[in-house]
C-alpha positions as CSV (number, residue, x, y, z in Angstrom):
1,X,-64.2,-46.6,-22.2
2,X,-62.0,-45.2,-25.1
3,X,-62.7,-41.8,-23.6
4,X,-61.9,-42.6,-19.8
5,X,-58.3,-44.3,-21.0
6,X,-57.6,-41.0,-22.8
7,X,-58.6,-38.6,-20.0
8,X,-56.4,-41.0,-17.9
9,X,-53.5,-40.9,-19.9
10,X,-53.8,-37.4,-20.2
11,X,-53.8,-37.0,-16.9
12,X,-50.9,-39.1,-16.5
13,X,-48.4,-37.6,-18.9
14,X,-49.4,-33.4,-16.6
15,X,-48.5,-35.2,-13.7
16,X,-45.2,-36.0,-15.2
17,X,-44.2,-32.9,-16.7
18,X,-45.1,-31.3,-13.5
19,X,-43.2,-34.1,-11.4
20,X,-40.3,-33.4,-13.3
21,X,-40.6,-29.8,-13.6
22,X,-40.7,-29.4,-10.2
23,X,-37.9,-31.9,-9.8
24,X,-35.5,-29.7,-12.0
25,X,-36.5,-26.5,-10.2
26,X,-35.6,-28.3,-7.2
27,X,-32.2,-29.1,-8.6
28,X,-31.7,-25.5,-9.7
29,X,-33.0,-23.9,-6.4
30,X,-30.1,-26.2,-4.8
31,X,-27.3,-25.7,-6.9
32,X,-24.9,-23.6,-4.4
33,X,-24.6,-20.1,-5.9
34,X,-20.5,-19.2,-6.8
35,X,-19.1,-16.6,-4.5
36,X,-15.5,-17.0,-4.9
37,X,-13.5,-13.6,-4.4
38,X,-13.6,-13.1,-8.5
39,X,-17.2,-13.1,-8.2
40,X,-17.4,-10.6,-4.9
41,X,-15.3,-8.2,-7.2
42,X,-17.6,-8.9,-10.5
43,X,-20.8,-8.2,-8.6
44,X,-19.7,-5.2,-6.5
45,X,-19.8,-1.6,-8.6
46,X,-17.2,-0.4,-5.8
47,X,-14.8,-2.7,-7.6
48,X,-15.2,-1.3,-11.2
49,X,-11.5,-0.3,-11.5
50,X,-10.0,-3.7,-9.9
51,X,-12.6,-5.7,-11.6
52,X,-11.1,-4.2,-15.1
53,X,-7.3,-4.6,-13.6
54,X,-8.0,-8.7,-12.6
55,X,-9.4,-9.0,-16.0
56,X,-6.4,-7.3,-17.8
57,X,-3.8,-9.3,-15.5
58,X,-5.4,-12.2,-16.3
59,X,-6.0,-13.3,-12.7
60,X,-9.3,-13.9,-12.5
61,X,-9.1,-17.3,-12.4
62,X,-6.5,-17.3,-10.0
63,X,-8.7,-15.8,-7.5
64,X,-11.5,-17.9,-7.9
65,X,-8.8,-20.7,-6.5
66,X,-6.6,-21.4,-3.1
67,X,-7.8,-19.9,0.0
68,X,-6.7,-16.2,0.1
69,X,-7.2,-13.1,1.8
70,X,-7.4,-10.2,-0.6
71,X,-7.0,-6.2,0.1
72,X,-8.9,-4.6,-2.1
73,X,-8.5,-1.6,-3.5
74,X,-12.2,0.3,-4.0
75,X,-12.4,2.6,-7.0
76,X,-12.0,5.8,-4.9
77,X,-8.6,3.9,-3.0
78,X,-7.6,3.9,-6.9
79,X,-8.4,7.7,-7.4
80,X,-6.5,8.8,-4.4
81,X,-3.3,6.6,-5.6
82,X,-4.1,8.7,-8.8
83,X,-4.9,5.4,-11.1
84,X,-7.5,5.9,-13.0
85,X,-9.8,3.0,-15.7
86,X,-7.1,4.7,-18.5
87,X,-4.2,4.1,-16.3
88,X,-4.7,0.8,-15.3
89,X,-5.6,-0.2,-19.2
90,X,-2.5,1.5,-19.6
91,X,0.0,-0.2,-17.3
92,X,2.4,-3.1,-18.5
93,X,0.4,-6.5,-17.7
94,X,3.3,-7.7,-15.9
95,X,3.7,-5.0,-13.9
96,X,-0.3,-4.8,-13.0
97,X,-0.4,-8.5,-12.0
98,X,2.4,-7.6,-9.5
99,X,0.9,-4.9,-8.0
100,X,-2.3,-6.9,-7.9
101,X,-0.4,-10.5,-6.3
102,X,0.9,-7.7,-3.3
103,X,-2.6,-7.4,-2.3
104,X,-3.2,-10.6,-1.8
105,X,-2.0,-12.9,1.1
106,X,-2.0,-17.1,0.7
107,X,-4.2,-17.9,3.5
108,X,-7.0,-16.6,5.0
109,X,-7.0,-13.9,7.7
110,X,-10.5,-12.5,9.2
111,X,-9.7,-9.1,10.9
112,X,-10.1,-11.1,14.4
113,X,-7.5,-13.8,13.4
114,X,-4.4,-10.7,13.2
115,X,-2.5,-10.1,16.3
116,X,-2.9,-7.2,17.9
117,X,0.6,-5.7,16.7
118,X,2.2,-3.0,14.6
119,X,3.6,-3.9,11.4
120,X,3.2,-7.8,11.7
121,X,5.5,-8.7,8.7
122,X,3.7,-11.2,5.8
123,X,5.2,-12.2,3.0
124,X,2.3,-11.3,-0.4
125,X,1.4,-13.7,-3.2
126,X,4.0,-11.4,-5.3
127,X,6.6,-12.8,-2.9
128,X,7.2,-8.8,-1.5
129,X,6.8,-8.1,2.8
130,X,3.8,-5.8,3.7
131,X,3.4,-5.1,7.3
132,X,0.0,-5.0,9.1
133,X,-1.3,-2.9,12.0
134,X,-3.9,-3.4,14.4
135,X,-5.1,-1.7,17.2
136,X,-7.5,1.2,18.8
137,X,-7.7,2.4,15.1
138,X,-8.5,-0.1,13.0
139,X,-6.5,-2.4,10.6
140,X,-4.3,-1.0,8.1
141,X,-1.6,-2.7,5.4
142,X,1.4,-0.7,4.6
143,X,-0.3,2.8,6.1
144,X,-3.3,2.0,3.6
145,X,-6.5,1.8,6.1
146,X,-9.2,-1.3,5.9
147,X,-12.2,0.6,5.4
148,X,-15.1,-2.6,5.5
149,X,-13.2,-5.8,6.9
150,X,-14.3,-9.5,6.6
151,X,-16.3,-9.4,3.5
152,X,-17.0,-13.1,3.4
153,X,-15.6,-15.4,-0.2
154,X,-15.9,-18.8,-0.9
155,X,-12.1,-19.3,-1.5
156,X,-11.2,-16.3,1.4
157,X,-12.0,-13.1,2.7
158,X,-11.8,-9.5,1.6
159,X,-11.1,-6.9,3.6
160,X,-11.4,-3.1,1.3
161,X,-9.0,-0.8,1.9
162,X,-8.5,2.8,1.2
163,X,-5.6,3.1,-0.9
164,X,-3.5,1.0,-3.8
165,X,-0.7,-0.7,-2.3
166,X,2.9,-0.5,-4.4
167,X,5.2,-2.9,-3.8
168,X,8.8,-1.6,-2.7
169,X,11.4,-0.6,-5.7
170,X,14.2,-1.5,-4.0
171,X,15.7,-0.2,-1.0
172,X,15.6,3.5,0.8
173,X,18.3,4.8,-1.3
174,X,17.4,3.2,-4.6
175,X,13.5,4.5,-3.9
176,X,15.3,8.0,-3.7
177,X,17.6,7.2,-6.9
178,X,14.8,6.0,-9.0
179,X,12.3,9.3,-7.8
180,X,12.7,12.8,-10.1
181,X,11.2,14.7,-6.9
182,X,14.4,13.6,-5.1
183,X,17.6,14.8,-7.3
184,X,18.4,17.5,-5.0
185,X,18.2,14.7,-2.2
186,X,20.6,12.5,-3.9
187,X,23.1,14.8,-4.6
188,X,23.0,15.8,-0.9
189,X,23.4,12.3,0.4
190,X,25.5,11.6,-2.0
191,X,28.0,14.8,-1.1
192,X,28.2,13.4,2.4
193,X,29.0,9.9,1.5
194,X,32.1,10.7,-1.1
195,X,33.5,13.6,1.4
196,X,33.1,11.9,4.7
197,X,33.9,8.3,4.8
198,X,33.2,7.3,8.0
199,X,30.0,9.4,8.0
200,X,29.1,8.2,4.7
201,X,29.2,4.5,6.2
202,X,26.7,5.2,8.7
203,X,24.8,6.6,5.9
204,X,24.6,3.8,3.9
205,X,24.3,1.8,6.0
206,X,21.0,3.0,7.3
207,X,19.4,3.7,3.1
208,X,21.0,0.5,2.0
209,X,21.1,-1.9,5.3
210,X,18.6,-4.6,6.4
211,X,17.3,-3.0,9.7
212,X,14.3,-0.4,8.7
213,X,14.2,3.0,9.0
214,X,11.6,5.7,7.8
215,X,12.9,8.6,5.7
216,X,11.1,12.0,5.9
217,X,12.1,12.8,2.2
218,X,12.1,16.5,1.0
219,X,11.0,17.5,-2.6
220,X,13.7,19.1,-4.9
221,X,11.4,22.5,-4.9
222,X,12.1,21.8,-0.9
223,X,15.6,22.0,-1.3
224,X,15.3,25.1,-3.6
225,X,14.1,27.5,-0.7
226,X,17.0,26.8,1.5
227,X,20.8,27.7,1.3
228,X,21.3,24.0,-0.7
229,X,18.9,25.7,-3.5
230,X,21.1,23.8,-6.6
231,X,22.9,20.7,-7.0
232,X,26.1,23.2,-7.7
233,X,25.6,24.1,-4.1
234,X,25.3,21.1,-2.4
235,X,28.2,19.9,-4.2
236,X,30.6,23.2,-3.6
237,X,29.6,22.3,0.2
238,X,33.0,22.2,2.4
239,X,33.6,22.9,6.0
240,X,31.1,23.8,8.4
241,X,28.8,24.0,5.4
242,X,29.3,20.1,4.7
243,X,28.4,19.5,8.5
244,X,25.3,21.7,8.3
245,X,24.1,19.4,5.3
246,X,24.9,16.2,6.9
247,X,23.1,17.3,10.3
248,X,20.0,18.6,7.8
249,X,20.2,15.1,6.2
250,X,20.3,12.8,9.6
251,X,17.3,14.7,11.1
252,X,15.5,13.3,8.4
253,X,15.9,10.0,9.4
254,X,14.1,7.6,12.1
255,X,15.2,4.5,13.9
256,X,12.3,1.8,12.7
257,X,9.4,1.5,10.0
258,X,6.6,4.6,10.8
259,X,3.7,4.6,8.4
260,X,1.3,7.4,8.5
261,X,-0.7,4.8,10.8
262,X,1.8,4.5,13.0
263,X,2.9,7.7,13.7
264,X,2.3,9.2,17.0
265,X,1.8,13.2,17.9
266,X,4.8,14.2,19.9
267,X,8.9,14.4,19.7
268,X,10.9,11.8,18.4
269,X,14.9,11.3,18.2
270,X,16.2,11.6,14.8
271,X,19.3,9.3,13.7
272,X,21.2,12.5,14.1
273,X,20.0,12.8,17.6
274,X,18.2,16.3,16.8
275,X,14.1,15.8,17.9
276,X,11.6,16.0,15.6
277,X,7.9,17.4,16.9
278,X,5.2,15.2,14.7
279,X,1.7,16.8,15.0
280,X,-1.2,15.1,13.7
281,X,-4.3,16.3,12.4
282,X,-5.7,16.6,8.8
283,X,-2.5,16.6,7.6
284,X,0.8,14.9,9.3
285,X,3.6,17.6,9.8
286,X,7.2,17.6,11.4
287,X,9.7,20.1,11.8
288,X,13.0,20.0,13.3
289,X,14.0,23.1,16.2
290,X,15.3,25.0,13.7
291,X,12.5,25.4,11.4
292,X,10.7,27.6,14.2
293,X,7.2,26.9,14.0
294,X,7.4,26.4,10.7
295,X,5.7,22.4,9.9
296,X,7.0,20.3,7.0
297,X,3.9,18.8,5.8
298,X,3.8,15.4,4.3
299,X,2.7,15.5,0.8
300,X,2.2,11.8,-0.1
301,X,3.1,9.2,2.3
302,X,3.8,5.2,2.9
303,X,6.4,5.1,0.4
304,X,7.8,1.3,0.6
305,X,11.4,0.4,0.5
306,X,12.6,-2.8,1.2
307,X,14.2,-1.9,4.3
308,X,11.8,1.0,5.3
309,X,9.7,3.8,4.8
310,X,9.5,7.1,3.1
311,X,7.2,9.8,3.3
312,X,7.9,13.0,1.3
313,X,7.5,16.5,2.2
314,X,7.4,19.8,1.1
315,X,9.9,21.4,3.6
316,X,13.9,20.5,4.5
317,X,13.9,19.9,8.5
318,X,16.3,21.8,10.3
319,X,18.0,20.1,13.4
């Protein structure tokens, strides 16, 4: 009798521990695995760069909250921005999280739930205005192309994109002011503005006004293989030579906010009036009538300003 009670109770106490063994693995097995937008960018080895730029602007929590839509940066968008793992550790924290909060919107936006439209405006968790394109092309964010859209969060969406996105310095002119590629462009603009007044209005008007514009900005090095080849020159201009250089400098200028996305192969009216030829193909290239058949090529573009866009180039356009 003494023996069947033991056996029993044996018995007993391995049907509880397997009861309740198999009650916790239940519980495990339907605890909801986290896949907030942190965790999409801890878990993906795409995201090595941005994972170690959250971490460093202390976001990480922040993006595990809300409902958000984020564009992210891949690690090769970060190596053709020219930002490496060093650079990033490097960068003021204040400054990173900035560039960080302008990739990410306050709401969630699938890539079907955008309007067909170029540069829809929308306001970043930075506070900044990026613009967003859609259409036969794809979506793209400030000229920066979504290269895998709608990867699905539990706070959001992510939609990876192909390049880092800046926000705007300031406004077309104080983009140019604040660049060391663009002294010889300052001076020039800055010529026509003290020795023309009523010319120099228009003029900043368009780099400093609220309607946007897109600047096709050349390089000092640009500058230097044409008659303007030193700030002494542009400075000594007078006369017909002054009204050369302010017909150079307005048919660098277009009406409205072009990024690389949105340009379109053909010929376009400058604010000058003169046409510009755009031709597209693995580079973007322009060129005024009187550069011939010789193409400015654009060098780095989807430069941000406030009020517009610049992309730089490595030839001065000649109306």
């Amino acid at each position: 009798m003494n023996i069947y009670w033991k056996t029993l109770k044996t018995v007993s106490l391995a049907l509880t521990v397997l009861v309740s063994s198999l009650f916790l693995m239940s519980c495990e097995k339907d605890e909801p695995t986290s896949n907030t937008i942190t965790d999409v960018v801890l878990q993906n080895n795409d995201f090595t760069i941005l994972r170690a730029a959250v971490s460093r602007a202390g976001l990480a929590d922040a993006l595990r909250a809300g409902t958000l839509t984020v564009f992210a940066p891949n690690d090769a968008a970060f190596t053709a921005s020219g930002l490496d793992l060093a650079t990033v550790n490097g960068l003021d924290v204040n400054t990173l999280k900035a560039v960080l909060q302008y990739h990410v919107l306050a709401t969630k936006n699938l890539s079907t739930d955008l309007p067909t439209a170029s540069n829809t405006e929308v306001t970043t968790l930075s506070g900044g205005k990026a613009y967003i394109t859609k259409g036969t092309g794809g979506v793209s964010i400030n000229g920066a192309r979504v290269v895998a859209a709608d990867v699905a969060a539990d706070n959001g969406v992510i939609h990876v994109i192909n390049r880092v996105l800046l926000p705007p310095a300031g406004n077309l002119l104080q983009v140019a002011q604040g660049n060391t590629n663009f002294t010889f462009l300052v001076a020039a603009l800055n010529k026509v503005i003290q020795a023309n007044p009523a010319v120099g209005a228009t003029v900043t008007a368009v780099l400093t006004g609220s309607s946007p514009y897109t600047v096709f900005a050349p390089t000092n090095a640009a500058f230097q293989a044409t008659p303007f080849n030193s700030i002494d020159a542009i400075n000594a201009a007078s006369g017909a030579t002054l009204t050369t250089l302010t017909n150079v400098l307005l048919a660098h200028v277009v009406a409205g906010r072009v990024f690389s996305t949105n340009l379109v192969a053909g010929t376009v009216a400058s604010a000058g009036q003169a046409p510009l030829t755009v031709t597209l193909g693995s580079t973007v290239q322009v060129r005024g009538a009187g550069n011939g058949t010789n193409n400015a090529t654009v060098t780095s573009a989807d430069v941000v300003a406030t009020n517009g866009v610049i992309h730089v180039i490595d030839r001065v356009i000649l109306p």
